[in-house]
N, C-alpha and C positions, 0 to 999 in steps of 0.2 A: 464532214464529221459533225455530229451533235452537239454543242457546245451546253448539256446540260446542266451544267455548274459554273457561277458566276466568278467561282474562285481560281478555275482552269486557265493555265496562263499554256498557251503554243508560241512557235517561232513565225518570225517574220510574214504574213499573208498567208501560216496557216488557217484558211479559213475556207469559205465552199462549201457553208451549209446550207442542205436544200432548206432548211428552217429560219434563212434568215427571213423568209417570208411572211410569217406572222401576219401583220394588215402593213403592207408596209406605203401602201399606196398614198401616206401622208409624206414620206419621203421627198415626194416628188412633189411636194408643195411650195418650199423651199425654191425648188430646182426651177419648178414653172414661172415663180417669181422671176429668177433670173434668166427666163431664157431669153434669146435676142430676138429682136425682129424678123430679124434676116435668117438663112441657115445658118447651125451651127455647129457646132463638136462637139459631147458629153465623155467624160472617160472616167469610167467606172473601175472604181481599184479592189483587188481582192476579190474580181465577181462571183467565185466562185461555180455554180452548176450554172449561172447565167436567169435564174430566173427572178432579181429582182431588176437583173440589166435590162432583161427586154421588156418588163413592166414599163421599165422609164423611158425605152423607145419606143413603145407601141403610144404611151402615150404622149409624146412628142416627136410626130413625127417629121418633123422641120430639122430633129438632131441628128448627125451622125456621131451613133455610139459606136466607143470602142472599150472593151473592157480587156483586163490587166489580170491573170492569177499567175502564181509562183508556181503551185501544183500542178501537173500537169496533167493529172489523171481529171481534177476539175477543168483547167483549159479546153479539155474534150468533151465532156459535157457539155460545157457554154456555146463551145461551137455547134454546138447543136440547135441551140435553141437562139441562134444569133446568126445576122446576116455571113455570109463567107468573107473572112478574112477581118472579119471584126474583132475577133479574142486572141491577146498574144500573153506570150509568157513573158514574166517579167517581175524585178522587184522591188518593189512601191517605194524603196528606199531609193531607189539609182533609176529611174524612169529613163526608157530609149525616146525617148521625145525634146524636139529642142523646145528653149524659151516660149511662152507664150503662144500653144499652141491649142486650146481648149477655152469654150466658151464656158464651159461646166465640167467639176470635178467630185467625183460621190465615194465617201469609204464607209459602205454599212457595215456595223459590227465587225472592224480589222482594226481600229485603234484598242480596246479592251484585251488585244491577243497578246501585244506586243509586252515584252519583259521588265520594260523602265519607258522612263521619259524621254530617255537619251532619243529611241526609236522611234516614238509618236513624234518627236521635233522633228526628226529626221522625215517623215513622211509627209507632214503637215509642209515644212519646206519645198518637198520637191511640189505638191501640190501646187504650194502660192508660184513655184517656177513655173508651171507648165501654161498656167493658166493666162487668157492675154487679160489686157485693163479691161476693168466692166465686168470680167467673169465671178461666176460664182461657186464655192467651193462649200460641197455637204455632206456631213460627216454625223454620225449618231456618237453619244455621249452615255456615260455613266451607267451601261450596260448593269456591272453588279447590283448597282443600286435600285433599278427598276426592279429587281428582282424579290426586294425587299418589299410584299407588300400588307404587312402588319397581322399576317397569321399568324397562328401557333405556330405552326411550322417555324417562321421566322423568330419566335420567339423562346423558342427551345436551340434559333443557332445562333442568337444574339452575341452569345460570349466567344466562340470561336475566334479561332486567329484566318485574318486575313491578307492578302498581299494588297496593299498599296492599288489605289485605281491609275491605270495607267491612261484613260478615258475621262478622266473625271472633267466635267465641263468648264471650270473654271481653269486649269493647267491647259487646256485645249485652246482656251480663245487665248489665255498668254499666248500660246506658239504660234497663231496666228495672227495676232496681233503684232509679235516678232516680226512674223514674215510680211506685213504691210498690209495685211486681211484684214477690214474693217467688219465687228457683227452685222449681220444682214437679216437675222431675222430667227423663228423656230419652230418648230411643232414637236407631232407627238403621234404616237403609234401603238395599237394592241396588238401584243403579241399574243395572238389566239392560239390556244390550244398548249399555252407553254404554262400555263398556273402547275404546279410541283401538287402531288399528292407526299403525304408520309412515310407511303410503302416506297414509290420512286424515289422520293429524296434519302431515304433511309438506302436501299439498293448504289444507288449514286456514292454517298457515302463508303458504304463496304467495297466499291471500286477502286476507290481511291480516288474520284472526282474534286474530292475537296482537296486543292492541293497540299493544304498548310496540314491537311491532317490527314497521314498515309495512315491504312489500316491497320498497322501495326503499334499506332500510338495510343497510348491507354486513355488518353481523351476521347479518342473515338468510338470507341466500346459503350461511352456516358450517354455521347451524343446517341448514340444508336439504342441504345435504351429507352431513352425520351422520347424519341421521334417514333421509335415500338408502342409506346404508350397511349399518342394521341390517339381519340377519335376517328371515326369512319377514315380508316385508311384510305381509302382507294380514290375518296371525293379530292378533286384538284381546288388547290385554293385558289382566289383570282389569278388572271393572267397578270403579268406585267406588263408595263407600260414602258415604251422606248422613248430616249428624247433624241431630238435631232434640231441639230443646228447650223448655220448658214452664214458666212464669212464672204462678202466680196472685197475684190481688187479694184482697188480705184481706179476710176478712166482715166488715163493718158490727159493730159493737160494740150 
């Protein structure tokens, strides 16, 4: 699914978008950082259709990846596009893997789905489990917010009601930080081809996309006047910009 609204909240590892793609190839900047000398394990959570998994395999091929979707209609994709017996179903909350089993752990845009904090703890946790000491754990951040990037557009949804970021990079390094995950580092990532035009965000909108504001609420009607109004409908404003961040587990003493 499309996640074209920043304010769209789904359940647990609803995610499997072929659009997590973007440029996501800085992801794995983080990732390479940590990767070991030796071979290692990568487990990619929420992979979704699998095409940012095998990016991260193809370009480390020293790792054995395994990726994680809850979906299963996405699971079968990924198996597609991923070695045999590499994609299991499973949910990122309750991981079938014992302790410290992964050299490298990656959730691209799945902490922004989840409904509270309660969840994102809960995943970031099993994360810092699975992982052994030395490992590294990388997770993209503040999804809604990248989305903000000082158009009109933006500036006609400035007043809008919004839900709470449940991604927000500061609540994220707390949970990790919690779980004994020291920062390890960041980057950053365009997402090409996702900059919002008028007419689409206006469409989005009359969806019900925004969740805080169902079509039916006479707020919405304002917003969609406004965004009717801007200039060259159809030209997309910039893309946004992803952040991603990078949490390892201290070596074993």
């Amino acid at each position: 699914m499309r996640d074209g609204s920043p304010d769209r909240v789904g359940g647990p590892d609803r995610v499997g978008s072929p659009d997590r793609v973007g440029s996501p190839d800085r992801v794995g900047s983080p990732v390479h950082a940590g990767r070991p000398s030796r071979p290692g394990r990568l487990l990619d959570l929420a992979c979704g259709t699998g095409i940012v998994t095998r990016r991260l395999a193809a370009a480390r091929p020293a790792l054995q990846v395994t990726g994680v979707d809850r979906a299963p209609g996405m699971a079968r994709m990924a198996a597609v596009r991923l070695p045999p017996g590499s994609v299991l179903l499973a949910d990122s909350r309750r991981l079938p893997f014992p302790d410290a089993t992964f050299d490298v752990v990656t959730t691209v845009w799945l902490l922004h789905l989840m409904a509270d904090g309660t969840e994102v703890r809960g995943i970031v946790a099993e994360c810092a489990r699975v992982l052994r000491p030395g490992g590294v754990y990388v997770t993209t951040v503040d999804k809604a917010a990248a989305h903000d990037v000082g158009s009109d557009i933006d500036a006609v949804l400035a007043a809008r009601p919004r839900r709470p970021a449940s991604d927000a990079a500061a609540e994220v390094r707390g949970y990790a930080l919690a779980n004994g995950l020291l920062p390890a580092g960041q980057a950053a990532f365009d997402g090409v081809g996702q900059g919002r035009s008028p007419r689409s965000t206006l469409a989005d909108l009359r969806r019900g996309w925004f969740t805080m504001l169902p079509p039916d609420d006479p707020r919405t009607e304002d917003f969609a006047r406004r965004l009717a109004a801007l200039p060259d409908q159809d030209r997309r404003r910039p893309d946004p910009r992803f952040a991603v961040r990078a949490f390892r587990k201290p070596a074993a003493c």
